[in-house]
C-alpha positions as CSV (number, residue, x, y, z in Angstrom):
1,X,0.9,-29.1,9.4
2,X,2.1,-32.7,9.4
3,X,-1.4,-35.4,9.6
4,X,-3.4,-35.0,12.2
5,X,-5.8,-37.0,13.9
6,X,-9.7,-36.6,13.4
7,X,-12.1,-38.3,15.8
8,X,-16.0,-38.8,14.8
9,X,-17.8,-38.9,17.6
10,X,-21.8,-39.9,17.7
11,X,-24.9,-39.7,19.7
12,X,-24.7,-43.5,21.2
13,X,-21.2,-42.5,22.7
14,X,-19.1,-44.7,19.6
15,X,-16.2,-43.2,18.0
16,X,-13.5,-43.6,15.5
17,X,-10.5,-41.7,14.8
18,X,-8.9,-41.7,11.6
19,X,-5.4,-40.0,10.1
20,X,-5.8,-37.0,8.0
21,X,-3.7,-35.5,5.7
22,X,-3.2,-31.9,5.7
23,X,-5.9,-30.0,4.1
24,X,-8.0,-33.5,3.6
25,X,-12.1,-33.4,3.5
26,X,-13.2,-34.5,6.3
27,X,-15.8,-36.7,4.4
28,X,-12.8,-38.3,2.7
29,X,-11.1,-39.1,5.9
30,X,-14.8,-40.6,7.3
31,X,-14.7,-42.6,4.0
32,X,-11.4,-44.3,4.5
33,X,-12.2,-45.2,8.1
34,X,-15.0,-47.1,6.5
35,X,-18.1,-43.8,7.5
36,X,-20.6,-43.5,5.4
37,X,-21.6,-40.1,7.1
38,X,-24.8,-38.7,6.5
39,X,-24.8,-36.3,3.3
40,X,-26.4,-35.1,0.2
41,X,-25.0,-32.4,-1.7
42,X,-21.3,-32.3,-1.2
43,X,-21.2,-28.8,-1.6
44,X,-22.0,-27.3,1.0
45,X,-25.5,-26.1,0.2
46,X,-28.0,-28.5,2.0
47,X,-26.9,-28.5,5.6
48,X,-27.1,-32.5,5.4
49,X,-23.6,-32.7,6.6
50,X,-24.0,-30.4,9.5
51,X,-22.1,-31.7,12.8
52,X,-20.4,-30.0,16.1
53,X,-16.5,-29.6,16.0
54,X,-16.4,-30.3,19.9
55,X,-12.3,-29.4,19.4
56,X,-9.5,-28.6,17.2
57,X,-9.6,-26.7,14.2
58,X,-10.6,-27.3,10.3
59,X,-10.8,-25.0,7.9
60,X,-14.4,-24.7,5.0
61,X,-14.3,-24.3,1.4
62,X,-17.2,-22.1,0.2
63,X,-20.3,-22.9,1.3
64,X,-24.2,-21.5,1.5
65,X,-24.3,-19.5,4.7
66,X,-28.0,-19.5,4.7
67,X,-27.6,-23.2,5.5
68,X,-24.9,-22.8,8.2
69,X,-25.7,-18.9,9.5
70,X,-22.7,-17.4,11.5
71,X,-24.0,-17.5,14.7
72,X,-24.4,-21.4,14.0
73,X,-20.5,-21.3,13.2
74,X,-19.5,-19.4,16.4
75,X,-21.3,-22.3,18.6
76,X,-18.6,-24.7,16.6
77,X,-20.8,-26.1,13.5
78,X,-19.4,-27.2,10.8
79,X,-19.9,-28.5,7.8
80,X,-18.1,-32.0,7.1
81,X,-18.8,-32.0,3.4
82,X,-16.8,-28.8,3.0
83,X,-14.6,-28.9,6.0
84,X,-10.9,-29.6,5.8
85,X,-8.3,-31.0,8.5
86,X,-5.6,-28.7,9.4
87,X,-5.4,-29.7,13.2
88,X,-6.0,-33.2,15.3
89,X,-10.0,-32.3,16.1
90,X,-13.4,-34.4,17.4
91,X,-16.4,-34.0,15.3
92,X,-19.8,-34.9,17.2
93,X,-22.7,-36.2,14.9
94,X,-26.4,-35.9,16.4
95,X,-26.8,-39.3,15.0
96,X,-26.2,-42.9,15.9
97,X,-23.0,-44.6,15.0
98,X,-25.2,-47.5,12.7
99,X,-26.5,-45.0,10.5
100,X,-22.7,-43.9,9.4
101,X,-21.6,-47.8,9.5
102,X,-24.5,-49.6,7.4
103,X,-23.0,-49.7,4.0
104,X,-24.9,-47.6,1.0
105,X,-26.8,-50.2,-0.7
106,X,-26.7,-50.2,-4.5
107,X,-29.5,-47.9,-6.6
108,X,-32.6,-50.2,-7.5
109,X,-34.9,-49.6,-10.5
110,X,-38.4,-48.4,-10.1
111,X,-41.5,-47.8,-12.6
112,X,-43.3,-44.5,-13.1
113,X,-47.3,-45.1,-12.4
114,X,-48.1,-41.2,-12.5
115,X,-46.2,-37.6,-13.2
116,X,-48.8,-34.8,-13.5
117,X,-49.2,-31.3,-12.2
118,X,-51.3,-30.7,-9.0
119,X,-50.7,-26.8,-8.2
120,X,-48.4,-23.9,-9.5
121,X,-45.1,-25.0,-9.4
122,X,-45.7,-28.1,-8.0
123,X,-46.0,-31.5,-9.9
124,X,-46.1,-35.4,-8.1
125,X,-44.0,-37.9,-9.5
126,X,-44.8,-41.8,-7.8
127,X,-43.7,-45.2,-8.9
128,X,-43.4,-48.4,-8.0
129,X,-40.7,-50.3,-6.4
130,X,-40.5,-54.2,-6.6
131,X,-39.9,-54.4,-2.8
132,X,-41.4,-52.6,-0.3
133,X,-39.1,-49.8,0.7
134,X,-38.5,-49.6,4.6
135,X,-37.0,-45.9,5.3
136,X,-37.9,-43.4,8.5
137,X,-40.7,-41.0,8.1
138,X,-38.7,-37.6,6.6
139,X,-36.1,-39.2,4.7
140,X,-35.5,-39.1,1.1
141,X,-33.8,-40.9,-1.6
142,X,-31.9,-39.7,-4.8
143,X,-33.4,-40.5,-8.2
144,X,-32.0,-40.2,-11.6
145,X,-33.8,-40.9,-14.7
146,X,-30.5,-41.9,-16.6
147,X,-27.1,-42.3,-16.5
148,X,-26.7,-38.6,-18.4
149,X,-28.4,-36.5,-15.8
150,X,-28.0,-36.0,-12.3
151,X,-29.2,-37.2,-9.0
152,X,-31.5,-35.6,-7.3
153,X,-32.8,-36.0,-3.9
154,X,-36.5,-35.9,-3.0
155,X,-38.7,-36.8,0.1
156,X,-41.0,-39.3,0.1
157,X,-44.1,-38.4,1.1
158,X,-46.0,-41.9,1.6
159,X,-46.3,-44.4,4.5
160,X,-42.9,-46.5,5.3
161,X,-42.8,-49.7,3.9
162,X,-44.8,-49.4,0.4
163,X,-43.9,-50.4,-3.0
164,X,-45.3,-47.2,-4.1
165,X,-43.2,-44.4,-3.8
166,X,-44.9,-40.6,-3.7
167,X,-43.0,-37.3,-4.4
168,X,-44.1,-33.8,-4.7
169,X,-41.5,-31.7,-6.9
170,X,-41.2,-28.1,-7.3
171,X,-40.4,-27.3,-10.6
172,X,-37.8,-25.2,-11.6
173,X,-37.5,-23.9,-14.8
174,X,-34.5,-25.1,-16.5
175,X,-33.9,-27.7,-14.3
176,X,-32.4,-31.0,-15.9
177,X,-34.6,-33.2,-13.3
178,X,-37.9,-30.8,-13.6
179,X,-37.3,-30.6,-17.5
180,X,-37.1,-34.4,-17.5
181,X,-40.5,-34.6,-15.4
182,X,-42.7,-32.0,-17.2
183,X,-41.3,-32.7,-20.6
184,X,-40.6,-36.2,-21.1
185,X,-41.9,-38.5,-18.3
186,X,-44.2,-40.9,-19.0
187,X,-46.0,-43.9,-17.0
188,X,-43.8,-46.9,-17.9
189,X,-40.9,-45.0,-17.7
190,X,-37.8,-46.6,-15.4
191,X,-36.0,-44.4,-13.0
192,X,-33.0,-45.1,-11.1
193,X,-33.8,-44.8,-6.9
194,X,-31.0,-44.7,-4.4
195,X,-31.3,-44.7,-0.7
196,X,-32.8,-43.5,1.5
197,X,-30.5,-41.4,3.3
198,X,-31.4,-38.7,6.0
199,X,-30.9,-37.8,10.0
200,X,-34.2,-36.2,9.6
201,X,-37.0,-38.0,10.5
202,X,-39.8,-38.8,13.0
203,X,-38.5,-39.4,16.8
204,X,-40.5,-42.2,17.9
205,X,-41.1,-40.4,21.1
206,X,-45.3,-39.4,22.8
207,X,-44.6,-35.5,23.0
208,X,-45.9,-32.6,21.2
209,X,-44.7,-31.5,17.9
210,X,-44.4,-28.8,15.6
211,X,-43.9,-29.4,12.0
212,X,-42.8,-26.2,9.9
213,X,-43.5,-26.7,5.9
214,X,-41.9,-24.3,3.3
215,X,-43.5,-25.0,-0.1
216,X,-42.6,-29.1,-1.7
217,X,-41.2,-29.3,2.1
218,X,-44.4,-30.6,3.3
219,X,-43.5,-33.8,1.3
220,X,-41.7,-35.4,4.2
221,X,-44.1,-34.4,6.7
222,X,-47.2,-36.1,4.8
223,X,-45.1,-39.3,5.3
224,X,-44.6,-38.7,9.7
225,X,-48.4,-37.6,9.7
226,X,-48.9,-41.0,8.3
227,X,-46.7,-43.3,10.0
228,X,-47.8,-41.4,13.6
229,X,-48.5,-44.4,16.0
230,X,-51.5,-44.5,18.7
231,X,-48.8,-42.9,21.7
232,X,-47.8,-40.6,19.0
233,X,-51.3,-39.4,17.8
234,X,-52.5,-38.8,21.6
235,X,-49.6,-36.0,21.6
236,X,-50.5,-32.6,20.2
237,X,-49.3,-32.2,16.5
238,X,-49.0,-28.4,14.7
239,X,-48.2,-28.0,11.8
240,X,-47.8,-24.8,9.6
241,X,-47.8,-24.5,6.0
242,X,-46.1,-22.0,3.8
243,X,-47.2,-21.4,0.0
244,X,-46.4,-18.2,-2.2
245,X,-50.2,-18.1,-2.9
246,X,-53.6,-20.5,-2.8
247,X,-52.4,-21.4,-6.2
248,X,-49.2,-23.0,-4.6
249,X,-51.2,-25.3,-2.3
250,X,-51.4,-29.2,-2.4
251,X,-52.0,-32.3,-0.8
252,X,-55.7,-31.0,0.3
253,X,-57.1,-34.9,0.1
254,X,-54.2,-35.9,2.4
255,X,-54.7,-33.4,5.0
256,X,-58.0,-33.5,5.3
257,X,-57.3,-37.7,5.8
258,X,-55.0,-36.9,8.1
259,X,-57.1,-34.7,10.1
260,X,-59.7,-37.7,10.6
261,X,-57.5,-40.1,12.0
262,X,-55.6,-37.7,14.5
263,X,-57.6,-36.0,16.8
264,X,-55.2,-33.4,18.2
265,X,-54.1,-32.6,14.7
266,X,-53.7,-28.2,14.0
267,X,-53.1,-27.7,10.7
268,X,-52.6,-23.7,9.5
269,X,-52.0,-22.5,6.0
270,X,-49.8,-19.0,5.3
271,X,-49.6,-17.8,1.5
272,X,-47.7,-14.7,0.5
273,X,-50.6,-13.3,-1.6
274,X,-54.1,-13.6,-2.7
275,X,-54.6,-15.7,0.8
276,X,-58.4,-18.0,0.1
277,X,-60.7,-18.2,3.0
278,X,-59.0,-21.2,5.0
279,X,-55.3,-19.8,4.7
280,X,-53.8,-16.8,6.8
281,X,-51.7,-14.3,5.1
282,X,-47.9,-14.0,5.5
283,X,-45.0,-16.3,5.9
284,X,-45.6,-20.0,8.3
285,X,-43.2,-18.4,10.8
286,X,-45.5,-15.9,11.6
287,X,-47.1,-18.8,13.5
288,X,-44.8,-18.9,16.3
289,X,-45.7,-15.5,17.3
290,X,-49.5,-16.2,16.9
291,X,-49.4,-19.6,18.7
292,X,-50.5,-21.0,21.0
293,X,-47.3,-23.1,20.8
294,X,-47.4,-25.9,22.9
295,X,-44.4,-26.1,25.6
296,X,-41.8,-28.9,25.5
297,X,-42.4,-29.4,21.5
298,X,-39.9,-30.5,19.0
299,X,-40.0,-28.4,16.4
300,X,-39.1,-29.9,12.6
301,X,-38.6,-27.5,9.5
302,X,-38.6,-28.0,5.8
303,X,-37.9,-25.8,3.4
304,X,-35.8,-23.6,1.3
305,X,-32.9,-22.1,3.6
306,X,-33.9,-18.8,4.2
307,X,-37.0,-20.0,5.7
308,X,-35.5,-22.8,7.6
309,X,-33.2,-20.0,9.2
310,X,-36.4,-17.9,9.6
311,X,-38.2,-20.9,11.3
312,X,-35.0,-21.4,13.5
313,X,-34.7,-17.7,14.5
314,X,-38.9,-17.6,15.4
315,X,-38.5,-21.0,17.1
316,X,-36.3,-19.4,19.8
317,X,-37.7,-16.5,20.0
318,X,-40.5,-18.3,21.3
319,X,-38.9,-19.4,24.0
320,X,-38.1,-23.1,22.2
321,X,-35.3,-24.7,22.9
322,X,-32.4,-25.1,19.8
323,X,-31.3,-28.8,21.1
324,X,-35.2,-30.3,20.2
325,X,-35.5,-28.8,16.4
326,X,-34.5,-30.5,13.3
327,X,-33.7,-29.0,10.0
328,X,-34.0,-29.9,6.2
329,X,-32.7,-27.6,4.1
330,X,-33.2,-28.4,0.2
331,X,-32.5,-25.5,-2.8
């Protein structure tokens, strides 16, 4: 094909079109016309990127299709990370045209105050930023502990607006950033932060809600539970919980906190195995068919993909409508 011509379309209506080349990223073509599009791991395994390709034609490089299933890809999503231009097309973002135009602002240096293990699997990492860090509830930012390893992107899951910075990290064994963390981190220690970055976040908006947690994905939801305002609160919040066993459980203290300053607050823990007295046993998505789930809620998930799929699948069959749930998908 000869270059074609790629509009970006967003939610407040703004657009910009941009030539590609044949066969060009589309996050490449964004990039020239001066987008800074919303994105994490560039290769197609996060969902980050997702957007609607409203017409035309691109074609996708490999890519995880737990985090953009088929049926997804039949209703016209893409993936703009992976996607490539081989026809003049319009690409809709769910986002507002600001968040693609602000420019990325430099990586900052923070101190670790505390690493330590707080369930199976799970350790919390915080430090402390010489500025208080102003982000929306759910985001995350990238951190690196030095130039030789890589970034890697966590959600915070303290209050906007706080020079100290809490993360919950699942560890994985082998892992460059979890090696780092378990092995060798220390209080003292300097870490590089970058962000934050992320279309998924808190609507500011008095309706119900329905937070859906797989594992270290109740990290960004700690941080909306706290930043909830009064018109917020008064709005039913549910939120379910997924662990592979009681073991796999944290954040108890917070919970509990949050459950004393927000009256219509359901919280319900699912564990794979071994379930203690205060958990249910099977998988958070069982919730939806064991309700009550209120009507008209957004629904928010977190988690590995193939539970963020099986959140997305139970969500609708419970009637839910697909247009009113986010996702965060994070491997």
């Amino acid at each position: 094909m000869s270059s074609a011509q790629v509009t970006f379309l967003f939610a407040d209506g703004v657009g910009k079109t941009e030539t590609a080349a044949p066969g060009e990223l589309l996050s490449d073509v964004a990039e020239r016309a001066g987008l800074h599009l919303l994105m994490d791991c560039r290769e197609g395994k996060c969902g980050t990127c997702v957007a609607q390709l409203v017409s035309g034609a691109v074609e996708m490089d490999d890519y995880d299709p737990a985090v953009l299933p088929d049926s997804d890809r039949d209703d016209g999503a893409i993936l703009t990370c992976v996607a490539r231009a081989c026809a003049s097309s319009v690409v809709e973002f769910s986002y507002d045209s600001i968040e693609a135009s602000a420019d990325v602002a430099p990586p900052f240096t923070a101190t670790v105050t505390a690493c330590h293990q707080v369930a199976e699997e799970i350790w919390t990492l915080r430090v402390a930023v010489e500025a208080p860090l102003d982000f929306l509830p759910g985001q995350y930012v990238r951190l690196r502990p030095s130039p030789e390893l890589p970034w890697r992107a966590y959600s915070m899951a303290n209050a906007p607006g706080a020079r100290a910075l809490s993360f919950y990290v699942r560890i994985v064994p082998g892992g460059a950033f979890s090696s780092w963390l378990v092995e060798r981190a220390r209080p003292g220690d300097t870490i590089e932060v970058e962000g934050p970055f992320g279309a998924f976040f808190l609507r500011d908006e008095a309706r119900p809600r329905l937070f859906v947690a797989g594992g270290s994905g109740l990290a960004p939801f700690l941080s909306m539970l706290k930043a909830l305002g009064p018109a917020a609160r008064a709005a039913p919040t549910t939120i379910f919980i997924g662990a592979r066993s009681g073991d796999h459980l944290f954040a108890a203290e917070e919970l509990r906190a949050a459950t004393d300053t927000i009256p219509n607050l359901t919280i319900r823990r699912f564990v794979e195995r071994a379930a203690p007295q205060d958990c249910e046993t099977g998988y958070p998505t069982a919730g939806f068919a064991s309700g009550p789930i209120e009507p008209g809620a957004r629904v928010y998930v977190c988690g590995p993909p193939p539970m963020v799929e099986a959140a997305r699948m139970a969500a609708e069959s419970a009637g839910l409508n697909k247009q009113e749930m986010l996702f965060e998908r994070f491997t």
